[in-house]
C-alpha positions as CSV (number, residue, x, y, z in Angstrom):
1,X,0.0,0.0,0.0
2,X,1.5,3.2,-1.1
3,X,0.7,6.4,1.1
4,X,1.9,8.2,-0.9
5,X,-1.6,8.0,-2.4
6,X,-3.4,9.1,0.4
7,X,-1.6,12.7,0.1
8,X,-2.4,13.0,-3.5
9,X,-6.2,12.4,-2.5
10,X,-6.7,14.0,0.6
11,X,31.3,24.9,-8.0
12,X,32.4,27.5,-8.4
13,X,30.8,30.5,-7.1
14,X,32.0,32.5,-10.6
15,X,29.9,29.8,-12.2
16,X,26.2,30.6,-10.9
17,X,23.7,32.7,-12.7
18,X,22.2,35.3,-10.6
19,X,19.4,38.0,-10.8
20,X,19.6,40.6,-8.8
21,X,17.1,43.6,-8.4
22,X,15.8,45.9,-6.2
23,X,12.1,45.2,-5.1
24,X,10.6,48.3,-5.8
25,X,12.6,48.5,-8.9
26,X,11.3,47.2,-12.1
27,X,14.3,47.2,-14.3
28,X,16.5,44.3,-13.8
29,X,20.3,43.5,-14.7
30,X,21.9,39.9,-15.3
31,X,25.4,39.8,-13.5
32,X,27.9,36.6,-12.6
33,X,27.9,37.8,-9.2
34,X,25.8,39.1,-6.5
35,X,27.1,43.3,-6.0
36,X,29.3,43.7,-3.0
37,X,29.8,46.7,-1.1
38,X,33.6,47.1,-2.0
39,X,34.0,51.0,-1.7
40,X,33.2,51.8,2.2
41,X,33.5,55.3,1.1
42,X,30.1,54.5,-0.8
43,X,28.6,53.2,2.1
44,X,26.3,55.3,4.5
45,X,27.9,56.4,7.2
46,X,25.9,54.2,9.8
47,X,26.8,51.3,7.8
48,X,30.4,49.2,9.1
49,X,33.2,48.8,6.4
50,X,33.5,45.4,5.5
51,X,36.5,43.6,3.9
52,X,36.8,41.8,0.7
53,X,36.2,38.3,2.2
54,X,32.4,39.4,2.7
55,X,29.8,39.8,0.3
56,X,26.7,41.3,1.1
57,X,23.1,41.1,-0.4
58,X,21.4,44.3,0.5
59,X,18.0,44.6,2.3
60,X,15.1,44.5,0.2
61,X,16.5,43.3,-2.6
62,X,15.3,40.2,-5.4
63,X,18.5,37.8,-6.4
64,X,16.8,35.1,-8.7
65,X,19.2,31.8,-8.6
66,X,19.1,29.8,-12.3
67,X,22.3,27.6,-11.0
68,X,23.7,26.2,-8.3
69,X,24.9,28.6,-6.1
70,X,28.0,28.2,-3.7
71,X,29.4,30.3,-0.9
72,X,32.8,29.7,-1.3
73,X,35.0,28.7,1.9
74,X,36.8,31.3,3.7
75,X,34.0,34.3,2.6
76,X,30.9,34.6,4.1
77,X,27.6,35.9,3.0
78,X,25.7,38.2,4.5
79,X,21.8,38.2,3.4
80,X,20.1,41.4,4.8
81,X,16.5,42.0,5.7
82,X,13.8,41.8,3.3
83,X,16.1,40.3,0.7
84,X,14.5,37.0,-1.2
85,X,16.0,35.0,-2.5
86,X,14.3,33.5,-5.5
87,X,14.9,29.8,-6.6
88,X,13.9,28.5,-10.3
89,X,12.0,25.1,-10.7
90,X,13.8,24.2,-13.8
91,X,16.9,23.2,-12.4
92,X,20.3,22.9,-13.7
93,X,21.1,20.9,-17.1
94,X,19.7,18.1,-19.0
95,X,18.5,16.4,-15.7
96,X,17.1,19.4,-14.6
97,X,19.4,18.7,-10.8
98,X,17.3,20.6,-8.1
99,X,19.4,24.0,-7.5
100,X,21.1,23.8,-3.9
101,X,22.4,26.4,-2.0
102,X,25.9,25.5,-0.7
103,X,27.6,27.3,1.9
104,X,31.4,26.2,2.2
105,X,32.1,29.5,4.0
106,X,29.8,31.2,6.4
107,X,26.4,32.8,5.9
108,X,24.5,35.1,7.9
109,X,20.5,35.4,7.1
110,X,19.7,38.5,9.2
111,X,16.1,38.8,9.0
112,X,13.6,41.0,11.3
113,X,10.1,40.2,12.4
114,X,9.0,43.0,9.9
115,X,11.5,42.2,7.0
116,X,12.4,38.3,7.0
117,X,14.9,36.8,4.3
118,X,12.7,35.0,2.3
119,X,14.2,31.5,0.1
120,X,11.5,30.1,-1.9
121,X,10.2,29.8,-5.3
122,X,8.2,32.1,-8.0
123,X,5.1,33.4,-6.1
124,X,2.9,32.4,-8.8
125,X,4.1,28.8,-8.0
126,X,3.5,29.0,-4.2
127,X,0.1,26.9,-4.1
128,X,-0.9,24.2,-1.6
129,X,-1.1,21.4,-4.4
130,X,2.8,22.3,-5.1
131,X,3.8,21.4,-1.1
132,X,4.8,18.0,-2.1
133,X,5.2,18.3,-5.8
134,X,9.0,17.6,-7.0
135,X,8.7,19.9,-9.9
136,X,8.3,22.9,-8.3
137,X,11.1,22.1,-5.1
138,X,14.7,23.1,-5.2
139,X,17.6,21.6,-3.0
140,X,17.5,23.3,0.3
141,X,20.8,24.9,2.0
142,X,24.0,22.6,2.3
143,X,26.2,23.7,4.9
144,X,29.5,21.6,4.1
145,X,32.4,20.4,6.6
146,X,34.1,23.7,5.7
147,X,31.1,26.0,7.0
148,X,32.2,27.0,10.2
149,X,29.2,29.5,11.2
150,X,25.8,29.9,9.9
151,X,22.6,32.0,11.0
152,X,19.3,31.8,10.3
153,X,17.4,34.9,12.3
154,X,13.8,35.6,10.4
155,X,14.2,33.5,8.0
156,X,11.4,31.9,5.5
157,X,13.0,28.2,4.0
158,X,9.9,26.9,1.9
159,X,9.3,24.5,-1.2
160,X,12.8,22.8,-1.1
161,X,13.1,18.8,-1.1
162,X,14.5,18.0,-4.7
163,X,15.5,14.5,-5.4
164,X,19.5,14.2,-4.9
165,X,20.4,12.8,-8.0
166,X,23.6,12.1,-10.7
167,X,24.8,15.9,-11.0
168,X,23.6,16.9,-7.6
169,X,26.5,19.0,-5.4
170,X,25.6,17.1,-2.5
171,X,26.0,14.0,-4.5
172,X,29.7,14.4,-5.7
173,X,30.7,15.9,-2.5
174,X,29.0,12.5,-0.6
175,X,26.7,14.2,1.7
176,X,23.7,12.5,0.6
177,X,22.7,9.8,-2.0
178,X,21.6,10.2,-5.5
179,X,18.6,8.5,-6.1
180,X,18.2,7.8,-2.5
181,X,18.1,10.9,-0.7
182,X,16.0,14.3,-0.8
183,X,17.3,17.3,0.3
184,X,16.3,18.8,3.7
185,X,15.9,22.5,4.0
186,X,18.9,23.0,5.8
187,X,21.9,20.4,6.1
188,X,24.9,20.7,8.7
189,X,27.9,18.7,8.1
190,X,30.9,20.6,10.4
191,X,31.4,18.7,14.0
192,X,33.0,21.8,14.7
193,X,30.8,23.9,13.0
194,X,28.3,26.7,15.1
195,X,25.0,27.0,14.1
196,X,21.9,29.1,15.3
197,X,18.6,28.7,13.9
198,X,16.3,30.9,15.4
199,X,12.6,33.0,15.1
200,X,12.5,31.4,11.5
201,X,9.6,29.4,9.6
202,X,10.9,26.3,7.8
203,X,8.0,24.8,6.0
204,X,6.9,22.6,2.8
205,X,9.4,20.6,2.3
206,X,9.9,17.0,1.6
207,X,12.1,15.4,3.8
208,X,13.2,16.9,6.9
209,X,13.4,20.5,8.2
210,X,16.9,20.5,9.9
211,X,19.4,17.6,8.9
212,X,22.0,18.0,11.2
213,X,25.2,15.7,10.9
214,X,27.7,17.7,12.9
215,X,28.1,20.8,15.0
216,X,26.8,23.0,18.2
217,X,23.7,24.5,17.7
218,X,20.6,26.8,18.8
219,X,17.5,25.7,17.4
220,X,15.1,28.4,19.5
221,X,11.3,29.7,18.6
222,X,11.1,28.9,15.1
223,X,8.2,27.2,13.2
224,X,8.1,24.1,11.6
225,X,5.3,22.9,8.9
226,X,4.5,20.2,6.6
227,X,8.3,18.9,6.9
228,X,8.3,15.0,5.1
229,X,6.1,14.1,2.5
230,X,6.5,10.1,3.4
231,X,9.2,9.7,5.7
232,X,11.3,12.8,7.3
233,X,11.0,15.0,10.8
234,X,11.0,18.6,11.6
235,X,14.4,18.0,13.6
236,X,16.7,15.5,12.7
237,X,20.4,14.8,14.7
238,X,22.9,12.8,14.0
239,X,26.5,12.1,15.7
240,X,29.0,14.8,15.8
241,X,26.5,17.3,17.3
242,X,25.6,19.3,20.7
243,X,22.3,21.0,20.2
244,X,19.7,22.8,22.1
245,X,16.1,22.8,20.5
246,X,13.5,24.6,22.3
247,X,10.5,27.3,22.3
248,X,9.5,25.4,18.6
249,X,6.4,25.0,17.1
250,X,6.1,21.5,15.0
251,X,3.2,21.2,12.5
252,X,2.3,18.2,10.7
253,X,6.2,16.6,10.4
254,X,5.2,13.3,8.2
255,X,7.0,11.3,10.6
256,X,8.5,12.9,14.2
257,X,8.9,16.6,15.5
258,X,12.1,15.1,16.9
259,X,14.5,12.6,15.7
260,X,17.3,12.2,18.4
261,X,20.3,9.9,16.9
262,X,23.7,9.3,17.4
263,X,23.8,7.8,14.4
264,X,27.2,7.7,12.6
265,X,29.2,8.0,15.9
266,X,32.9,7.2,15.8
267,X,36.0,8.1,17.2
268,X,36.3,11.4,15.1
269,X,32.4,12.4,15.3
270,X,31.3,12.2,18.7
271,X,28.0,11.1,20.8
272,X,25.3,13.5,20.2
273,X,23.7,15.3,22.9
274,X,20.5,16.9,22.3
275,X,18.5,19.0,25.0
276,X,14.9,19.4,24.0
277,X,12.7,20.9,25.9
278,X,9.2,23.4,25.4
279,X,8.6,22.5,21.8
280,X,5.1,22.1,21.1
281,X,4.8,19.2,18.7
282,X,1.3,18.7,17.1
283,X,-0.2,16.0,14.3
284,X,3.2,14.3,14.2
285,X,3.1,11.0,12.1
286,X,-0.3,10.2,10.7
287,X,0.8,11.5,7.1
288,X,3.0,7.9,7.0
289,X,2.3,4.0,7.4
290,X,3.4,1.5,10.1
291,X,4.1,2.1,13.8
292,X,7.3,4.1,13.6
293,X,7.0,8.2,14.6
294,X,4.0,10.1,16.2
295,X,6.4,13.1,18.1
296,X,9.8,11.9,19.7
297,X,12.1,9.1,18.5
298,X,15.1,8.7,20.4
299,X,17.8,5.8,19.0
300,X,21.8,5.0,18.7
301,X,23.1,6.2,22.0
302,X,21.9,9.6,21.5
303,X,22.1,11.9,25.3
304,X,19.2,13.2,25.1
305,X,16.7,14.8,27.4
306,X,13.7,15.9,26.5
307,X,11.2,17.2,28.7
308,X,8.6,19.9,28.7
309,X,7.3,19.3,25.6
310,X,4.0,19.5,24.4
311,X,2.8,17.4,22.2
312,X,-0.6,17.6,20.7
313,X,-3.0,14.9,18.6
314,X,0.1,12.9,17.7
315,X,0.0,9.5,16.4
316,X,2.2,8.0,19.3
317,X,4.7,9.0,22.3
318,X,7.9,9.4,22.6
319,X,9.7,5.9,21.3
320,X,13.0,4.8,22.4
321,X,13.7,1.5,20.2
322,X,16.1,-1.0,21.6
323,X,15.7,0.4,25.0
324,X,16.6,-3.1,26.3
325,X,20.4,-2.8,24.4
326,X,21.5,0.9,26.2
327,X,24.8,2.5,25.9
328,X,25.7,1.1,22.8
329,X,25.9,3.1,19.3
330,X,24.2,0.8,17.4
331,X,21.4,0.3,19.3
332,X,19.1,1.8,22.1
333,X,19.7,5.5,23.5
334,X,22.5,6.4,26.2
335,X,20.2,5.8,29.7
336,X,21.6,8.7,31.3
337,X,19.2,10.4,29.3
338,X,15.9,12.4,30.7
339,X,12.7,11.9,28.5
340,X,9.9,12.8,30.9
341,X,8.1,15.4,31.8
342,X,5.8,15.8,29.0
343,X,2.8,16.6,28.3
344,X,0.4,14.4,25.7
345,X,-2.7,16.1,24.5
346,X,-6.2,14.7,22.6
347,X,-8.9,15.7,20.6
348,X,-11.3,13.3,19.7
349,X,-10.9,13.6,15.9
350,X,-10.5,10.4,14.2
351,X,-7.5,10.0,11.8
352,X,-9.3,9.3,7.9
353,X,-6.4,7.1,7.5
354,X,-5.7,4.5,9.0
355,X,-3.5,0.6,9.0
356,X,-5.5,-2.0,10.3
357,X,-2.9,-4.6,9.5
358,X,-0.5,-2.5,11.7
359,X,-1.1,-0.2,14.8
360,X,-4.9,0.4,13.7
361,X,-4.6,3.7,15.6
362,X,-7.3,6.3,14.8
363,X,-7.3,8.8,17.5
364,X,-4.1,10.2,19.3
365,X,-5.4,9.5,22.7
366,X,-5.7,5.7,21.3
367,X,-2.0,5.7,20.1
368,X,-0.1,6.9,23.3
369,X,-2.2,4.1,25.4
370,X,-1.0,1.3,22.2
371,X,0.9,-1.2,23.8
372,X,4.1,-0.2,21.6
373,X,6.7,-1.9,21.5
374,X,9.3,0.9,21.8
375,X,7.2,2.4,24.5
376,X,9.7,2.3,27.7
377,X,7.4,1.8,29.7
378,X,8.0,2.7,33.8
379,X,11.1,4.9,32.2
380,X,10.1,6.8,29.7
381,X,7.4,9.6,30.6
382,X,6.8,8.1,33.9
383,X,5.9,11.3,35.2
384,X,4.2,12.6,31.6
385,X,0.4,13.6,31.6
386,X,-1.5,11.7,29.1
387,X,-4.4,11.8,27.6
388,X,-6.8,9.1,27.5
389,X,-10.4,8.5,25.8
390,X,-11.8,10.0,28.5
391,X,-9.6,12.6,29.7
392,X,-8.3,14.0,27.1
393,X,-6.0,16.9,28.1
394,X,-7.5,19.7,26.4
395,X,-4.2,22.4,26.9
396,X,-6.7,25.0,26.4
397,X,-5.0,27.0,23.6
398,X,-5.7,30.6,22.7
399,X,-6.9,29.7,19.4
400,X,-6.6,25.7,18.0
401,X,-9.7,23.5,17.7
402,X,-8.3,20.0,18.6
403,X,-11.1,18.3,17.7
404,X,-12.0,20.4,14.3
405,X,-8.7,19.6,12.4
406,X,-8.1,16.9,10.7
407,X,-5.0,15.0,11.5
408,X,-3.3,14.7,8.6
409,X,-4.0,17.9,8.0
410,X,-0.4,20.1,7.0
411,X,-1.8,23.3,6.1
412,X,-0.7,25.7,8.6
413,X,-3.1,28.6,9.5
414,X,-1.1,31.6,10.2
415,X,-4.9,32.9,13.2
416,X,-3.5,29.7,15.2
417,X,-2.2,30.9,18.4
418,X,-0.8,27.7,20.1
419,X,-0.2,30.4,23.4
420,X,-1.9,28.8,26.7
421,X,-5.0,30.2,27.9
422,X,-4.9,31.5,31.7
423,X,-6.1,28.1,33.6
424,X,-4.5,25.8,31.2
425,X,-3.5,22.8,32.7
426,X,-0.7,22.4,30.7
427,X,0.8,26.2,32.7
428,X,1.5,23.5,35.8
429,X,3.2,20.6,36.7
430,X,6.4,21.0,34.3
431,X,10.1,19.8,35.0
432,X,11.5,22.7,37.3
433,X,14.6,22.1,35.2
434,X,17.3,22.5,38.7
435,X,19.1,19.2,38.0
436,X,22.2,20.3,36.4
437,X,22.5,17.6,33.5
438,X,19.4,18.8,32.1
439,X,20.4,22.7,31.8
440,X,20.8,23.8,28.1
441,X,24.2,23.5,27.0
442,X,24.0,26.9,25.6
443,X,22.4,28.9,27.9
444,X,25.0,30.5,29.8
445,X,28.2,30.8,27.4
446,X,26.1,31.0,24.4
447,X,27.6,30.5,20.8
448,X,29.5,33.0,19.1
449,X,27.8,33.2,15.5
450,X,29.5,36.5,13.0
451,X,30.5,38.4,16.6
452,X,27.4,38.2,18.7
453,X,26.7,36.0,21.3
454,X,23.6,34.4,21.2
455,X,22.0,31.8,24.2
456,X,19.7,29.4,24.5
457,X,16.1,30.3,25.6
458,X,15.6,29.4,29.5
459,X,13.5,26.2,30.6
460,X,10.2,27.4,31.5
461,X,7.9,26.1,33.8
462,X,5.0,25.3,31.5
463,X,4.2,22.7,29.1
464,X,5.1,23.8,24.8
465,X,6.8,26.7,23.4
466,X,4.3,29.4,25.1
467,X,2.8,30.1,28.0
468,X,0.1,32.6,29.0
């Protein structure tokens, strides 16, 4: 049974192409490269001097990628406010290769609430029957193991997902697959890389949201939705990184809001250590088959705690497979970990899909009571609050109808306002987050991303990514 089915229903940097234009301007000029401010004695006066190993796309400005496009190592790009970035369909050459955004340097997307950086595709080509359609997706961002900092501040990431094929960057440098993998929106590949993610919207892609294979990062108060057509997460880590995800919102991920791994772990690329905590995770795996992902999947001797999440008409709870083998990098996750603490919320809507040769699960409340077999049972969420069929845990949100959408539903509503009403019982009864293993690991020192410091948002004493 293909599910796919069910959706249908229901390099050289000298090399790439660019346009580049001012918004407001209609004329438009072909160049090789994207205009650098070269001449700080052009510059306005409340504008830094910067030197020749920085190029700068201005605020408010259209650059239209036709190629592949490639920050080279040892420059870094700088992507003011307002700027889009625009990606063509057609892709590159005979095979049409999805175009991909490498970084081998640094880049720097320095959005505002008012004025994000936009990457997507042609507006005209912005529908919700192109989500999951591979003509109209492009190949996400590629930091490589030569990126050694990257922000993403107010940043919109939409329509990527391309297939990785024969011609594919990624490819020939062997980052992914061709003809096996799909790009994610954004890709990390530097164990020593530093990486902050933050107040960002990464949404309609095909496989997973953040990919990350290496590095220390921030991943703080951005939204998620419609990552994975049939298989990917919102958040996916492998070995080689130390990472703090929190304050998210996580809408419709095909498969998990969170995949924890330490996948890939060797003497050179280390156990991954994840904190994750307040993220509010909602209809996580019903757009897939089987009994695999539903919110949190933990695996591979991953450290990770996660705790004060809220997680909301999900297909399952948190799963820790091979829990019986710990400690070891091939199979279940490192014990010393935390996964409590969470909160598992209902509505009574039914799922329109559903395996009856599987899990049969229909309603959320019916899958985190499924006697699952990578449920850890007396462990894992022993102190959680779950619903049941007759206590479902309404969080009482300022404006989500639990019950009136549909759960495989990836359509995010921008009136949704996942916020906690006053009385919500999900504002109580959270980890107080004084045990000192379970404190972000970049909370205090920070990471040092283009010269600013930034830290990791504080646990809070509530359940999901907002309070009152």
């Amino acid at each position: 049974m293909n599910f796919k089915n069910y959706l249908l229903i229901g390099s050289a940097f000298l090399a790439t192409s660019v346009m580049f234009m001012a918004c407001d301007d209609e004329e438009t000029n072909e160049i090789v490269t994207p205009p650098e401010k070269e001449d700080p004695e052009e510059e306005k006066p409340d504008t830094p001097a910067v030197d020749e190993s920085t190029i700068i796309w201005p605020a408010d400005t259209v650059v239209n990628l036709t190629d592949h496009y490639v920050v080279p190592a040892g420059k870094s790009l700088v992507i003011e406010a307002g700027a889009q970035i625009i990606v063509s369909t057609e892709g590159v050459g005979a095979n049409h290769v999805p175009i991909e955004f490498t970084v081998e340097g640094n880049l720097y997307c320095q959005g505002t609430a008012e004025k994000p950086v936009l990457f997507s595709i042609a507006e005209e080509d912005r529908l919700p029957e192109n989500i999951f359609n591979e003509d109209f997706m492009w190949g996400g961002i590629v930091a490589t193991e030569t990126c050694e900092e990257m922000l993403i501040d107010h940043t919109i990431i939409e329509y990527t997902g391309g297939q990785v094929v024969d011609g594919s960057p990624a490819a020939a440098a062997g980052i992914y697959t061709a003809g096996d993998d799909a790009y994610p929106q954004i890709t990390t590949n530097n164990i020593n890389g530093r990486y902050v993610i933050t107040n960002s919207i990464i949404r309609n892609g095909w496989s997973d949201g953040i990919y990350m294979m290496g590095g220390q990062g921030i991943i703080a108060h951005n939204t998620f939705a419609a990552n994975g057509f049939d298989g990917a997460e919102a958040v996916n880590v492998k070995a080689g990184c130390q990472v703090d995800v929190a304050g998210n919102i996580m809408y419709s991920p095909n498969t998990n809001g969170l995949k924890l791994s330490s996948s890939g772990q060797s003497e050179n690329r280390g156990q991954a250590k994840v904190q994750a905590y307040n993220n509010t995770i909602i209809n996580a795996g019903w757009r897939r088959d089987g009994e695999k992902g539903g919110c949190v999947y933990v695996e591979k001797n991953v450290l990770a705690n996660v705790f004060n999440n809220l997680m909301v008409n999900c297909k399952f709870r948190a799963m820790t497979p091979s829990f019986s083998i710990p400690n070891n990098p091939e199979e279940g996750y490192d014990d010393s970990s935390v996964i409590d603490y969470n909160y598992y919320a209902s509505g009574s809507s039914r799922s329109e899909v559903t395996f009856p040769d599987e899990s049969g699960v229909a309603y959320a409340w019916e899958g985190y009571n499924y006697a699952h077999e990578d449920y850890n049972v007396g462990v894992v969420d022993l102190n959680s609050i779950i619903a049941t069929e007759n206590d479902l845990k309404d969080p009482m949100f300022v404006n989500y109808d639990l019950s009136g959408v549909s759960l495989t539903n990836y359509l995010y509503d921008d009136s949704w306002d996942f916020s906690l009403q006053a009385g919500s019982p999900a504002l109580t009864g959270a980890y107080s987050g004084s045990d000192a293993s379970m404190q972000p690991y970049f909370g205090t020192t920070g990471l040092t991303v283009n010269g600013e410091t930034y830290t990791s948002p504080a646990i809070e004493p509530w359940f999901g990514a907002r309070g009152e």
